[in-house]
C-alpha positions as CSV (number, residue, x, y, z in Angstrom):
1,X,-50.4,-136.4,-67.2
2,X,-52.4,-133.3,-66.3
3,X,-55.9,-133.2,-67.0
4,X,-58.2,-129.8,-67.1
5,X,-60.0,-129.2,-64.1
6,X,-63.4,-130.5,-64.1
7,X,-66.7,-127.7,-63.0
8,X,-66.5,-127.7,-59.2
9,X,-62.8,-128.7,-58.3
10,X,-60.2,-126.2,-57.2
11,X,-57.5,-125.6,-59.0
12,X,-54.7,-125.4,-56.4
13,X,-55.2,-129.4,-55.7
14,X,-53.9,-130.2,-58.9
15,X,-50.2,-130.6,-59.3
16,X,-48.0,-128.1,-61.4
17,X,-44.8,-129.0,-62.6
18,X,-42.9,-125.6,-62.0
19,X,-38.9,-125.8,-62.7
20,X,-36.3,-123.3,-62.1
21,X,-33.5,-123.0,-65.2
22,X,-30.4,-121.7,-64.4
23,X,-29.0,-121.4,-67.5
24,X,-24.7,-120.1,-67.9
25,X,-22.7,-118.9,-70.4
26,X,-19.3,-120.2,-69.2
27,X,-17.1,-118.3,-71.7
28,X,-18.8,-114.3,-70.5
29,X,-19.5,-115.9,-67.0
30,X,-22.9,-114.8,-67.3
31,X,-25.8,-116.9,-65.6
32,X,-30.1,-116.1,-65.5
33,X,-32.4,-117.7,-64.0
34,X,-35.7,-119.0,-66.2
35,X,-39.0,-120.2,-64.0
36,X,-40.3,-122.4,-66.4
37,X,-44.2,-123.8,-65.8
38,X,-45.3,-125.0,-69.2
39,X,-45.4,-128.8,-69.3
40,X,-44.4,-129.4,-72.7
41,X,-41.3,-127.4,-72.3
42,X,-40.1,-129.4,-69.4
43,X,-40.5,-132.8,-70.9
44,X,-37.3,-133.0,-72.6
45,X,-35.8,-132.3,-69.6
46,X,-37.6,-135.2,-67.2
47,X,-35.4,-138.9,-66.4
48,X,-32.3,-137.4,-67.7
49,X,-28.6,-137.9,-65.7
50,X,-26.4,-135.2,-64.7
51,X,-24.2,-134.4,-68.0
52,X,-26.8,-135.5,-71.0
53,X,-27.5,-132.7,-73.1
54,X,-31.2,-131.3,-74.0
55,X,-31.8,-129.1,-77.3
56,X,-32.8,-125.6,-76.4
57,X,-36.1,-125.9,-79.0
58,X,-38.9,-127.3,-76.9
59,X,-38.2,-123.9,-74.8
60,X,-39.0,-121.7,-77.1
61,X,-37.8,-119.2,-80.2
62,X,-35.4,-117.7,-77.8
63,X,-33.1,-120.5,-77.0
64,X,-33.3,-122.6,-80.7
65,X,-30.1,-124.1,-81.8
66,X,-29.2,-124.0,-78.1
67,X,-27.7,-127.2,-76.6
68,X,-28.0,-127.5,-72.6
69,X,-25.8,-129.7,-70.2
70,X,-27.3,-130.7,-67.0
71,X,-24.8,-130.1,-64.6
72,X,-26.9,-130.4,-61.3
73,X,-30.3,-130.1,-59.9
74,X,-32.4,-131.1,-56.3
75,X,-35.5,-133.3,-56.1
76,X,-38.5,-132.0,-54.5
77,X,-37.3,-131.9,-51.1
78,X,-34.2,-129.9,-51.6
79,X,-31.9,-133.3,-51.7
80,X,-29.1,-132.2,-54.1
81,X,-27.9,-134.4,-57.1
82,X,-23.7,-136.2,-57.2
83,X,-22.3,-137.2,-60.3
84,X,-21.9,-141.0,-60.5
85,X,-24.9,-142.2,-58.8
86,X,-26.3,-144.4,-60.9
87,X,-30.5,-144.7,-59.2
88,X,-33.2,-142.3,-59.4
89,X,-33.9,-142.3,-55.8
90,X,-32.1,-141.4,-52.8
91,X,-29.7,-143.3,-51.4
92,X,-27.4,-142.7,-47.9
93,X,-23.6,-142.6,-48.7
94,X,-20.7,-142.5,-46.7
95,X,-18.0,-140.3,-47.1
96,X,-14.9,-139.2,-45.6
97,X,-12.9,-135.9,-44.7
98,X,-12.4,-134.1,-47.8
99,X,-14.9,-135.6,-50.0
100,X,-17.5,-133.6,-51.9
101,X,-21.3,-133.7,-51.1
């Protein structure tokens, strides 16, 4: 975890765990975009798979009695997630014409 800065070290060394929300309302079509920083907001939402669901509460007043379903997201490079890999790194696959990416 995070610790404070001590006297004397910059703060721009330290690592922030910054994560981008894009939260949709399928049945108005409507879709925002929530830049989320706080660290205790975000753990709920760490080591989970494409398709488990996270209560909206640890995000704030706004979003309680909220369920969310993950349905995608990129590591730190860019590398976007597929349904059905089962590993939490990245791994090479082969596809054919016509298959999804």
């Amino acid at each position: 975890w995070l610790k404070p800065p001590s006297p004397g070290v910059a703060t721009s060394l330290l690592p922030s765990a910054t994560m981008k929300l894009n939260i949709a309302n399928p049945t108005t079509g409507c879709q925002k975009v929530y830049e989320i920083e706080d660290d205790k907001k975000l753990l709920p939402f760490f080591d989970k798979r494409m398709g488990a669901e996270v209560t909206g509460d640890t995000l704030g007043d706004e979003f309680k009695g909220y369920i969310f379903k993950i349905g995608g997201g990129n590591d730190k490079q860019g590398f976007p997630m597929k349904q059905g890999i089962l590993c939490n790194h990245r791994v090479r696959l082969l596809f054919k014409k016509g298959m999804s990416c």
